[in-house]
C-alpha positions in Angstrom: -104.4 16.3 168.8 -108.3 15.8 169.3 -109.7 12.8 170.9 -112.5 11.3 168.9 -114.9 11.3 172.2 -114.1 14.0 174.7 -114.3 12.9 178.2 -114.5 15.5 181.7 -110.2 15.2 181.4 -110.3 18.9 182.2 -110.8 20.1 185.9 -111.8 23.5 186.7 -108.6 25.4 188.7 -110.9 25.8 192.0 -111.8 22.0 192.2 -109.2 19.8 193.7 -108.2 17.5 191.3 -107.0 21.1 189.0 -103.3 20.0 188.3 -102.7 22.7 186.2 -101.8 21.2 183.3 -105.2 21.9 181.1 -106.4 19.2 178.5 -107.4 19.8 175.2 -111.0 19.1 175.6 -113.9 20.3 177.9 -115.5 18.4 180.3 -118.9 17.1 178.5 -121.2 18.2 181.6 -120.1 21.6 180.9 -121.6 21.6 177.5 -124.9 19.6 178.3 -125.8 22.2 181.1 -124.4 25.1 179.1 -126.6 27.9 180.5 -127.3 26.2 183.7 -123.7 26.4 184.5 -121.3 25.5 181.8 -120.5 28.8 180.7 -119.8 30.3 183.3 -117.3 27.2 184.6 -115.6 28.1 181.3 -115.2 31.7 181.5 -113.8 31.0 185.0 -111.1 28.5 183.1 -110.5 30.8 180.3 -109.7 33.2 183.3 -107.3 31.8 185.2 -105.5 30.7 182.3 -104.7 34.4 181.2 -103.9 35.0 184.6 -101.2 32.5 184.5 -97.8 33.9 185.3 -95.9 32.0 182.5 -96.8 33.7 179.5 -96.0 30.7 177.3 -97.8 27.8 179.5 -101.0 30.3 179.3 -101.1 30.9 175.6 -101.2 27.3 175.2 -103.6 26.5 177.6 -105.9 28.9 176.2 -105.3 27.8 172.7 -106.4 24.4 174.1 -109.6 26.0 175.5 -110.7 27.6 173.0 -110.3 24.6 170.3 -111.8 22.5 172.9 -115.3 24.7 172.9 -114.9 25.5 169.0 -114.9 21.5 168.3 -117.9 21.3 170.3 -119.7 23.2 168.2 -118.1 21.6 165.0 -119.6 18.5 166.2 -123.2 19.8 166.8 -122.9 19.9 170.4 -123.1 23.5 171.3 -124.4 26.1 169.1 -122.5 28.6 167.3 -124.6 31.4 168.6 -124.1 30.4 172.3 -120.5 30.1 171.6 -119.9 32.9 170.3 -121.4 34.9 173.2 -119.3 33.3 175.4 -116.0 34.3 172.7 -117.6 37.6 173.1 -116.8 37.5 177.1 -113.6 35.9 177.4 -112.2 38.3 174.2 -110.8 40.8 177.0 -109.1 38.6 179.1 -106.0 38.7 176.8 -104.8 41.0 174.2 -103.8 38.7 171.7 -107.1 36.6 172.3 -108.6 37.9 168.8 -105.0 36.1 167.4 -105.7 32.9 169.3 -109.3 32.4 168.2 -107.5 33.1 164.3 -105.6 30.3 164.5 -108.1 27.7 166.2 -110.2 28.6 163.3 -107.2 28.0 160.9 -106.5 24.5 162.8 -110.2 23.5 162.2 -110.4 24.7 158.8 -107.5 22.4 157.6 -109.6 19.5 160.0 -113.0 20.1 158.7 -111.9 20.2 154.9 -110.7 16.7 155.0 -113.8 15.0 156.9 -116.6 13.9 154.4 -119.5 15.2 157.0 -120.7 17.9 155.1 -122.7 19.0 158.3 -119.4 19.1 160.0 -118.0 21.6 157.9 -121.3 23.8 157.7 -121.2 24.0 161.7 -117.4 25.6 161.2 -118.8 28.2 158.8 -121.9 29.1 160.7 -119.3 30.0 164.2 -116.4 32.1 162.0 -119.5 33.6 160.4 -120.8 34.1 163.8 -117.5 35.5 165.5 -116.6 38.2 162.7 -117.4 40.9 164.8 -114.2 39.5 167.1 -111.6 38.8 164.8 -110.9 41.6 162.0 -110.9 40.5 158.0 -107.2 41.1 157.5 -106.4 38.5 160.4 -108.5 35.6 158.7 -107.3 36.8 155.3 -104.0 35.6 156.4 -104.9 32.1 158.4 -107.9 31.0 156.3 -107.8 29.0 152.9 -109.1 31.2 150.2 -112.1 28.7 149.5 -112.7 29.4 152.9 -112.5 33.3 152.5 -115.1 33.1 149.8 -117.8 30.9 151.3 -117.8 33.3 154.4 -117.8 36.1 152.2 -114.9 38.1 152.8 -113.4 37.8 149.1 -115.0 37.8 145.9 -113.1 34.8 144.0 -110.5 32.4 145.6 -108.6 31.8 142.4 -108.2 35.6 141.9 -107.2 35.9 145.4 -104.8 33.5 144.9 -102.8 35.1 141.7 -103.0 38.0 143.6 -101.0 36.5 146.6 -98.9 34.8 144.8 -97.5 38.4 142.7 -97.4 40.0 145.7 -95.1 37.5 147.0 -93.1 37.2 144.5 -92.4 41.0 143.8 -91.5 41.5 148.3 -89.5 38.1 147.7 -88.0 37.1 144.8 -88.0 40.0 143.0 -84.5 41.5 142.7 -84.1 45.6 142.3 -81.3 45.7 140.0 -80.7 48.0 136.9 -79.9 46.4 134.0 -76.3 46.4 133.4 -76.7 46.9 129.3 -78.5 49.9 130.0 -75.6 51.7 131.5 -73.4 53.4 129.5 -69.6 53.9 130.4 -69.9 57.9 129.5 -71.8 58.4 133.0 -69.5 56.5 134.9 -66.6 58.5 133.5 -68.4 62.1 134.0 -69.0 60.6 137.6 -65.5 60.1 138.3 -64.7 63.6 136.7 -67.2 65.2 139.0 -65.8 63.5 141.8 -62.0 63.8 140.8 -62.3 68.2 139.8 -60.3 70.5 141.7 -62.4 71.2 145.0 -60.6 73.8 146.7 -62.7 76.2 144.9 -66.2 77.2 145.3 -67.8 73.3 144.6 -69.6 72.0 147.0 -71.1 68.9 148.2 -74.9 70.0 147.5 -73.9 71.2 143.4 -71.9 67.9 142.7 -75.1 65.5 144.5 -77.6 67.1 141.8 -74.9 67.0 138.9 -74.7 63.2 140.6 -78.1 62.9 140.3 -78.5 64.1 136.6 -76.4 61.5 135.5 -77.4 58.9 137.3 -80.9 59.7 135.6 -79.5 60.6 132.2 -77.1 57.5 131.9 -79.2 54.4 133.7 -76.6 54.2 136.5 -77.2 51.6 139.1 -77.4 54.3 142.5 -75.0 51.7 144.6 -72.3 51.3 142.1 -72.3 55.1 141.9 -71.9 54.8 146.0 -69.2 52.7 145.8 -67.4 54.8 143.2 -67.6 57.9 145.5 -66.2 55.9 148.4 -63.3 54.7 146.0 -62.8 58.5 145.1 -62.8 59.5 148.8 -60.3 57.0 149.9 -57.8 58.6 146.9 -58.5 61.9 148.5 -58.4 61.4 152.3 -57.9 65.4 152.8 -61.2 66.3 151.4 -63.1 64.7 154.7 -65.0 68.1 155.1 -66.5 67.4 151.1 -66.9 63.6 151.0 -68.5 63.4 154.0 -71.4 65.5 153.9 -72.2 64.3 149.9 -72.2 60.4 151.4 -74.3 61.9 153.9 -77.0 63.4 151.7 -76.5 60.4 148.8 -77.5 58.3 151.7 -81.1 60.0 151.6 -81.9 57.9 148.2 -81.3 54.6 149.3 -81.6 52.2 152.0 -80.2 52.6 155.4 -77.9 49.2 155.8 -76.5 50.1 152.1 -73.4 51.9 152.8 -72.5 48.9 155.4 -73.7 46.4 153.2 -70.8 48.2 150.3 -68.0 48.5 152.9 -68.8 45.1 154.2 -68.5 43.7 150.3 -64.7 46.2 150.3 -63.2 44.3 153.7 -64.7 40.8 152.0 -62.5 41.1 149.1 -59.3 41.4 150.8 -59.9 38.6 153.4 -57.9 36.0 151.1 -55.1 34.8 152.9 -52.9 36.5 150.6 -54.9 39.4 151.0 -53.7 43.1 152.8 -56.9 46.1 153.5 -55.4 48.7 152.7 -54.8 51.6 155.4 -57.0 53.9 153.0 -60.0 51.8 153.5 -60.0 51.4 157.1 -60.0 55.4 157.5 -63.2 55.8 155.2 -64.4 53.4 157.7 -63.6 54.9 160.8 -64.2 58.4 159.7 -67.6 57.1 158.3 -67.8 55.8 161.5 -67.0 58.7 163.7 -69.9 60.4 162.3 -72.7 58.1 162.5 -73.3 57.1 159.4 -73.0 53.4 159.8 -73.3 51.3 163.1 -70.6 49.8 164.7 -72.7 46.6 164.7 -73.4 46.1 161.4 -69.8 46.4 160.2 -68.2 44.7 162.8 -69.9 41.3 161.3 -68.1 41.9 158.4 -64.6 42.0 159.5 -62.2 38.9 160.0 -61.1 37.3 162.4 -64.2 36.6 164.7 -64.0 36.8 168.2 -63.7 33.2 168.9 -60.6 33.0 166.9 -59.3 36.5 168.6 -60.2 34.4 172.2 -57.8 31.5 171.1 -54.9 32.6 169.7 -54.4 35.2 173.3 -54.9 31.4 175.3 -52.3 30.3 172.8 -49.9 33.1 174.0 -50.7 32.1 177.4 -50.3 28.5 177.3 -46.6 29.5 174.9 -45.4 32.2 177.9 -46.0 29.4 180.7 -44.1 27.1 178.2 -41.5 29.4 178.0 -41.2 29.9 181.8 -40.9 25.8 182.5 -38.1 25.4 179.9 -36.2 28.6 181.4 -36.7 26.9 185.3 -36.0 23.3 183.8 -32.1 22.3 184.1 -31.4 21.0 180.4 -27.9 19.2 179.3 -25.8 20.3 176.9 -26.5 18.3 173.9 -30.7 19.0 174.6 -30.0 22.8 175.1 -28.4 22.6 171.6 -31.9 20.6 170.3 -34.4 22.9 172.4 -32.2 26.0 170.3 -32.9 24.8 166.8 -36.5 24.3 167.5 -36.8 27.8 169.1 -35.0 29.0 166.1 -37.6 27.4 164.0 -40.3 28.4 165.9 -39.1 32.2 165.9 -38.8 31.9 161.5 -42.7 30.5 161.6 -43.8 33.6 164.0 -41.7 36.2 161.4 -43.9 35.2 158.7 -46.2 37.8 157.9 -49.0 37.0 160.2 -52.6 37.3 158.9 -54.6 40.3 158.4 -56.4 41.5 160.9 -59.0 44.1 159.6 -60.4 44.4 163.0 -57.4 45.4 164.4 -56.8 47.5 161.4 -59.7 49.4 161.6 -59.2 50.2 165.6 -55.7 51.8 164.6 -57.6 54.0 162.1 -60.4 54.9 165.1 -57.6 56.1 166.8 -55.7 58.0 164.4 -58.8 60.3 163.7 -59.4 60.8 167.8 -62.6 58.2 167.2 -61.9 56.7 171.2 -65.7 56.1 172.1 -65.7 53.2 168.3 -62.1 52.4 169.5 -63.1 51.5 173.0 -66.2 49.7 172.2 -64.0 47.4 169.7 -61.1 47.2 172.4 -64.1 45.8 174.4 -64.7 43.0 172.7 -61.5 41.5 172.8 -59.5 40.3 175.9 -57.7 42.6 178.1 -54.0 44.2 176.5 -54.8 41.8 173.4 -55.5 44.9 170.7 -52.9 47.0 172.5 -50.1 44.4 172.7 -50.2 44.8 168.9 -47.6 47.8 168.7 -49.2 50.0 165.6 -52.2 50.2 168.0 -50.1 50.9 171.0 -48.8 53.6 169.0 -51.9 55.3 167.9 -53.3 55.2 171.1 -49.9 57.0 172.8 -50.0 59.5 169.8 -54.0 60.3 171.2 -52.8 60.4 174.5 -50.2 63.1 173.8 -52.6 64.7 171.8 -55.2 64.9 174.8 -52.4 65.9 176.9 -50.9 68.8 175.4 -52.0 72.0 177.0 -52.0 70.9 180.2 -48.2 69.3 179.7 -47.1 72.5 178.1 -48.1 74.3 181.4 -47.0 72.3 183.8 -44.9 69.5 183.1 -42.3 70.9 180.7 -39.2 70.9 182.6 -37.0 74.5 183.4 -34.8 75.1 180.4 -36.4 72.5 178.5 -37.6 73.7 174.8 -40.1 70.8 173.7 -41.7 70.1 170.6 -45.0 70.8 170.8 -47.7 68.6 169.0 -50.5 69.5 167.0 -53.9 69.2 168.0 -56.0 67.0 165.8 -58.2 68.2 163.0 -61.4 66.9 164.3 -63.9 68.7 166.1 -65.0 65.2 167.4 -61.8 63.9 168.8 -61.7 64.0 172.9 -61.2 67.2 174.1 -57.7 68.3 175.0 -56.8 68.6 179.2 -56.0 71.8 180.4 -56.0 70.7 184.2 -55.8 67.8 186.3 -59.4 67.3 186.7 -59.3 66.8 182.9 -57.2 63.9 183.2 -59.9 61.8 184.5 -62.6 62.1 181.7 -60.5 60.5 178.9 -56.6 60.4 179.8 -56.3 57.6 182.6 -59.2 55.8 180.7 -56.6 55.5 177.8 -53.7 54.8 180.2 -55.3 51.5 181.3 -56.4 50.5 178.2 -52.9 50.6 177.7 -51.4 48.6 180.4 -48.0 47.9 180.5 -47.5 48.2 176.5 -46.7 52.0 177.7 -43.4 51.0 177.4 -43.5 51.8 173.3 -43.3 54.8 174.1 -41.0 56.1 176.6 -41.5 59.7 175.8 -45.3 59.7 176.4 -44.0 57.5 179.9 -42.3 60.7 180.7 -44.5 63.1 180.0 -47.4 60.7 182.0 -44.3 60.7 184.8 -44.0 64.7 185.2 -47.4 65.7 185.2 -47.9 63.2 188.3 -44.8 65.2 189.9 -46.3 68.1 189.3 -50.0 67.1 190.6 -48.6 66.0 193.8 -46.5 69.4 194.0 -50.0 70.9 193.8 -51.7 68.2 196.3 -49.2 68.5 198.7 -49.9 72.1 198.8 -52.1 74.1 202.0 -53.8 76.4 199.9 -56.8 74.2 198.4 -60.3 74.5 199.3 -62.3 71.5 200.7 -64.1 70.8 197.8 -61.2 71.2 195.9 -59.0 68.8 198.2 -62.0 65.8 197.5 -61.4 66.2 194.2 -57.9 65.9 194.5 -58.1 62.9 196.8 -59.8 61.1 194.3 -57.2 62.1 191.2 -54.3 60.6 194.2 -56.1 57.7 194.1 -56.2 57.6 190.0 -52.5 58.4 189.8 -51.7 55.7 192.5 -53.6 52.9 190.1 -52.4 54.4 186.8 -48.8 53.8 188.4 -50.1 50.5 189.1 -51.3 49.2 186.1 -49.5 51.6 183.7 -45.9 52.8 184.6 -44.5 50.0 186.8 -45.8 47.5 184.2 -44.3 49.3 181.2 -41.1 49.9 183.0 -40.4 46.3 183.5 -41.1 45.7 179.7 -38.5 48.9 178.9 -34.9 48.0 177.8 -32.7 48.9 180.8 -34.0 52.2 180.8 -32.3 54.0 183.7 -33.8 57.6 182.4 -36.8 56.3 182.9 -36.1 54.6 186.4 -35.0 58.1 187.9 -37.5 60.0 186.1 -40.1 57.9 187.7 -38.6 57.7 191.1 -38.6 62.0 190.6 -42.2 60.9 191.4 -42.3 57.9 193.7 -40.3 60.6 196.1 -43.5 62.4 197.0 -45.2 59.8 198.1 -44.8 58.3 201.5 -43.1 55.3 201.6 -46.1 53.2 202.9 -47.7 54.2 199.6 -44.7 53.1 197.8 -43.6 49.8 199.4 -47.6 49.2 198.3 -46.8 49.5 194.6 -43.6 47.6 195.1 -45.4 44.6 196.6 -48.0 44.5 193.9 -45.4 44.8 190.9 -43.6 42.1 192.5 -46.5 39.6 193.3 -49.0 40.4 191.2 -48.4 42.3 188.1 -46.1 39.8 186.6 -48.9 37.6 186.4 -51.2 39.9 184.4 -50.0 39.3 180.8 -48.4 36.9 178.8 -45.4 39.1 178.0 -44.8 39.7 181.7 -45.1 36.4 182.5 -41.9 35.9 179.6 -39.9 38.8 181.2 -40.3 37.6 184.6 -38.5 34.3 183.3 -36.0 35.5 181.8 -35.4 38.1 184.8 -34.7 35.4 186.6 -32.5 33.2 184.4 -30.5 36.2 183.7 -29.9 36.6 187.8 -28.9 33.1 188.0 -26.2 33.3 185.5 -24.6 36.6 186.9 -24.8 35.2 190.0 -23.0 32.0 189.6 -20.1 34.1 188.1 -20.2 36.7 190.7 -16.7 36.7 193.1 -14.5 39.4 194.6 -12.5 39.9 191.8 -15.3 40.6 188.8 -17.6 42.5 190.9 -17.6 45.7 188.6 -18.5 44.4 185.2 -21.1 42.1 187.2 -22.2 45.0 189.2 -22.8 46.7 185.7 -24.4 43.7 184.6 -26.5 43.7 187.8 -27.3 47.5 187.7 -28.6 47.3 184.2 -30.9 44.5 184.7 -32.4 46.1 188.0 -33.5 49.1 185.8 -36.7 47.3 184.6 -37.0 44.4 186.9 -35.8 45.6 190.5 -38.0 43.4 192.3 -38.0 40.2 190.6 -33.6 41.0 190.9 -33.1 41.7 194.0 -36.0 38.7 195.6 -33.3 36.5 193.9 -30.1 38.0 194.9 -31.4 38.5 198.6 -32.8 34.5 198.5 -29.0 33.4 197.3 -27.6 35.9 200.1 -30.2 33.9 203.0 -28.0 30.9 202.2 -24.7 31.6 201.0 -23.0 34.4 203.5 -19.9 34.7 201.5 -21.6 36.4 198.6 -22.3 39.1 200.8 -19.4 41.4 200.4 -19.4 41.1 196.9 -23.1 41.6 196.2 -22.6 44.8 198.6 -19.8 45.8 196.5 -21.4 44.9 193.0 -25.0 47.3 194.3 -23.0 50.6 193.5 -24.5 51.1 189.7 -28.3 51.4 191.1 -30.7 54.0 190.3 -32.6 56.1 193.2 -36.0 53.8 192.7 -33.8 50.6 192.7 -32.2 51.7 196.0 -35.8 52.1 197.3 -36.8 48.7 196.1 -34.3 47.2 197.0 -34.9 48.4 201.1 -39.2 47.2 200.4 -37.4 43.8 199.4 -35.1 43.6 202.2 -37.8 44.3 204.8 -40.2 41.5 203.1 -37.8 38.7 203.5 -37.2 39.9 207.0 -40.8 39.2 207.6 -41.2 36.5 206.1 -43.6 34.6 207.9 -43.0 31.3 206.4 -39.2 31.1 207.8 -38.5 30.3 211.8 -36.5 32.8 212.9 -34.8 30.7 215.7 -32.8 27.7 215.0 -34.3 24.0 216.7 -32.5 24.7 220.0 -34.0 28.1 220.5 -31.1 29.7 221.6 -29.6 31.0 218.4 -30.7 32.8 215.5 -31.1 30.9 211.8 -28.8 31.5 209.8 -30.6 33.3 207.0 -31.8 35.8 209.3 -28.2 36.1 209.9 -27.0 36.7 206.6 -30.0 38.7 205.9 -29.3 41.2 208.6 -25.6 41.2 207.8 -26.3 42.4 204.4 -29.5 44.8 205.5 -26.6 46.6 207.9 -23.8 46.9 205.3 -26.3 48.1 202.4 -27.8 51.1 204.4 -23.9 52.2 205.9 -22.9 52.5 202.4 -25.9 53.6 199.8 -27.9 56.6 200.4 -31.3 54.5 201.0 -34.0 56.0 203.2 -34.5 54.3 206.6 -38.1 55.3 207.0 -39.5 51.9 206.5 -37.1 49.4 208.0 -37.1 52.2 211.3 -41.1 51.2 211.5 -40.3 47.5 210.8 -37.9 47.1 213.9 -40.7 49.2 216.1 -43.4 47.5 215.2 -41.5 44.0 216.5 -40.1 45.5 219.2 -43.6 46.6 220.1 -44.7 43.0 219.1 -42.3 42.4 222.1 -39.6 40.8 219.6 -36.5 42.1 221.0 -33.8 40.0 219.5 -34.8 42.0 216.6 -31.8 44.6 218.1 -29.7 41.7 218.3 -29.7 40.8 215.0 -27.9 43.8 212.7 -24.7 46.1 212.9 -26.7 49.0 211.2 
């Protein structure tokens, strides 16, 4: 905008009306005593407005300067001479004032062509002429009109100019780089494919069949990205060749354009995202192995592949939202005729979720990652997505337990193979870039428990890698536990305790509740939990029972149904069926204990009379559940939420006395250790708690 009279609107920043909001015209006094003291008022401006912290508010402001002096001179005001002088000064105060001063002339050129005042339009000329020497002849070539560009001098014709532009244009725009497809005969695509498809095991190699590529590709017109894509077609039929296909793609990608190989995949994965569509398995390991050695980005493939992450975001709120679901219908009590109703929707519900589900290339190409020993591309695309969501998807819980053993090996074989035990031991991978194999416990922490807690409690699809995970812990705290380390070598140890404690944390405790009644398992693990001391265990008990059932959908679902499962042995539990519901008991403790026994021990607190039976029924426990079973005891006993002493002060409540009525007969007849409930009672009677002695008949 440009006011037809400009009026002294802009202050200078020392005066005290400066706002700092500058105005796009100059004060008129300024211009009228130019020499006196004009200029240098606007060189001060010009300045402080550089100076200006925000970078956008100052470009403007100077923009606004600069058109304000340069219309001064348009309208015979100020002469171009003395103006340019002054350009001259404030040029250095800004890098990308030579840019600035290009497109106030381009504003004013567009201005001064429409006016009739000749004079007007002669005054323009005369300052660009005037400032040459400060803005360079490529800059104005590409703000000025081309009539412009010829009355200054800087181009011969404008019309020529013009046609020139315009080719040029057209040829970095419009023009597309394509063979032309009736050029190409069908004999050089089939010699391609007979180069490609030859026996290599012989003396060919990738360098001889690139120039016989080459020659054809010249002799026969063949478009150079068609001929890509049929060596990528070739290479997923021969997936053993990697050491052949993968240095020719490599050198083939020399003679074209960096983003083409991405842009070809990216067109492969499009094709098969119909919803009928399935990728197949033998184009998500081009991918990865394409992948694996650099010769396309991450980035620019992920784009291509379906779903997005918004839609990866929803559907693992939607298995949220369906475990709580699940939870409020197992803890609601339903009648006969609506459990009947709720049964045949379920059973619906169950027939929509077996239908195959859609294809998930992302997914797909993650399993192949992992399959080749590509972790570093397999973590950054477990990255993106929420936590356990790629992992809850069993073939990639797989693959990543299958890398895991892999990493594992050597240091397994050495020390975790039990006495007697033959084994079956697995092959490394054939890829010098896959994570290098452990061969001690210090290896562990570079890849292994990085893997382990990308894997969460979905350890539980493999119990035989939960094993193996399960003895080389036993035998690292054989060696901690050990007097014969070295200082430096005990810090390091103390830190891989502390990476074992939260691997057991987030790893095996989780994955054991997800297990099917796995009682191998249970005494395997507790073959480990027996090292520790028990203040270190009753730690991971209390965070598997209050926290880590909260940590996953599927947890959430088994913790549910834990619990509805208790309730109905419960209910049928009496004197005379206490074996088949102690079995029933014993082989729902082997995943759950906790969530079991904070049920059983809460029906015990106000029913007395199942205590004998429960006692009785406890029998088919494993070693950890025993354990558990003494951490769960002492937490209800200090249970600060319960009064211990009835309203008349001089008895105890009743479900402390039930409580310690069942504590006393569990501990005289199961082999559970006594550690912890020994420093429970001297820690009250230290408190100054004595009744605690009343209480039990230990």
């Amino acid at each position: 905008y440009v006011p037809s009279d400009p009026g002294p609107s802009l202050h200078h920043p020392g005066s005290r009306r400066h706002t700092g909001k500058m105005a796009a015209v100059l004060p008129a006094e300024w211009i009228k005593n130019w020499e006196k003291g004009g200029k240098n008022e606007f060189v001060q401006l010009c300045r402080s407005l550089c100076e200006n912290k925000s970078h956008d508010m100052g470009f403007r402001d100077t923009q606004q300067a600069l058109y304000g002096l340069a219309y001064h001179v348009v309208r015979g005001n100020l002469k171009h001479d003395q103006a340019s002088n002054v350009l001259g000064e404030v040029i250095e105060f800004r890098e990308d004032m030579p840019s600035i001063l290009a497109d106030v002339f381009c504003i004013l050129d567009i201005e001064t062509s429409c006016l009739e005042e000749k004079s007007k339009r002669d005054h323009f000329t005369q300052l660009v002429l005037a400032c040459l020497y400060l803005v360079s002849d490529t800059v104005l070539k590409e703000r000025l009109d081309p009539e412009t560009l010829e009355s200054l001098g800087l181009i011969k014709q404008s019309q020529q100019f013009n046609q020139k532009s315009v080719k040029i244009k057209t040829k970095l725009f419009y023009k597309q780089q394509k063979f032309n497809l009736l050029r190409e005969e069908n004999e050089g695509y089939a010699k391609l494919i007979a180069e490609l498809g030859q026996d290599l095991s012989g003396n060919v190699t990738s360098d001889l069949i690139l120039e016989n590529i080459k020659s054809l590709i010249g002799c026969f017109n063949l478009d150079p990205n068609r001929v890509l894509d049929i060596i990528l077609e070739v290479y997923e039929c021969r997936p053993e060749y990697d050491d052949f296909f993968v240095p020719l793609i490599e050198s083939y990608m020399y003679m074209c354009e960096p983003q083409t190989l991405c842009h070809i995949l990216g067109f492969k994965f499009k094709f098969y995202q119909d919803p009928s569509g399935e990728t197949p398995s033998s184009l998500y390991r081009v991918a990865a192995v394409l992948l694996q050695h650099n010769l396309i980005d991450l980035e620019d493939l992920y784009v291509h592949l379906l779903p997005g992450d918004n839609a990866i975001i929803e559907e693992h709120k939607r298995e949220i939202v369906e475990a709580k679901q699940i939870v409020r219908k197992l803890t609601m009590v339903v009648l006969s005729s609506e459990k009947t109703e709720e049964k045949e929707k379920e059973k619906e519900k169950e027939e929509e979720k077996t239908e195959k589900p859609p294809d998930n290339q992302k997914l797909g190409l993650l399993e192949a990652l992992l399959k080749i020993g590509d972790w570093q591309h397999a973590q950054s695309i477990m990255d993106q997505m929420p936590p356990f969501y790629a992992t809850s998807h069993k073939p990639i819980a797989i693959a990543l337990c299958q890398l895991v053993h892999v990493t594992i090996e050597p240091l397994y074989r050495r020390v975790g193979v039990p006495k007697g035990a033959k084994g079956s031991p697995i092959a490394s991978l054939p890829n010098k870039r896959a994570p290098k194999q452990a061969d001690s416990f210090e290896d562990l922490r570079k890849e292994v428990f990085n893997m382990l807690c990308y894997l969460g409690p979905h350890l539980s699809h493999d119990p035989i890698l939960f094993a193996k995970v399960v003895r080389l812990g036993k035998a690292f705290m054989k060696e901690f536990q050990s007097d014969g380390s070295k200082q430096e070598d005990k810090e390091k140890m103390e830190i891989l305790f502390s990476c074992l404690l939260s691997i057991t944390d987030q790893v095996l405790l989780p994955s054991l509740s997800l297990m099917d009644c796995n009682a191998c398992m249970s005494e395997e693990l507790w073959g480990m939990f027996k090292t520790f001391p028990y203040q270190y265990r009753y730690r991971l008990y209390g965070q598997w029972k209050n926290e880590t059932y909260n940590s996953h959908p599927l947890l959430v679902k088994v913790k549910a149904q834990t619990i509805d499962r208790a309730k109905y042995i419960m209910k049928r539990l009496t004197k005379e069926n206490v074996k088949p519901s102690g079995r029933q008991i014993g082989k729902l403790s082997h995943s759950n204990p906790t969530i079991l026994f904070d049920y059983i021990l809460s029906q015990i607190q106000k029913y007395d009379n199942l205590i004998t039976p429960v006692v009785d029924s406890l029998k088919y426990l494993t070693s950890l559940n025993y354990d558990v079973l003494a951490y769960c005891i002492i937490e209800a006993l200090a249970n600060p939420e319960k009064e211990r002493m009835k309203h008349d002060d001089t008895t105890i409540s009743s479900w402390l006395q039930s409580l310690a009525s069942f504590c006393g007969a569990v501990f005289r007849k199961y082999p559970i250790e006594l550690a912890g409930l020994l420093q429970y009672v001297a820690n009250q009677l230290k408190a100054g708690k004595r009744q605690v002695l009343h209480n039990w008949s230990l």
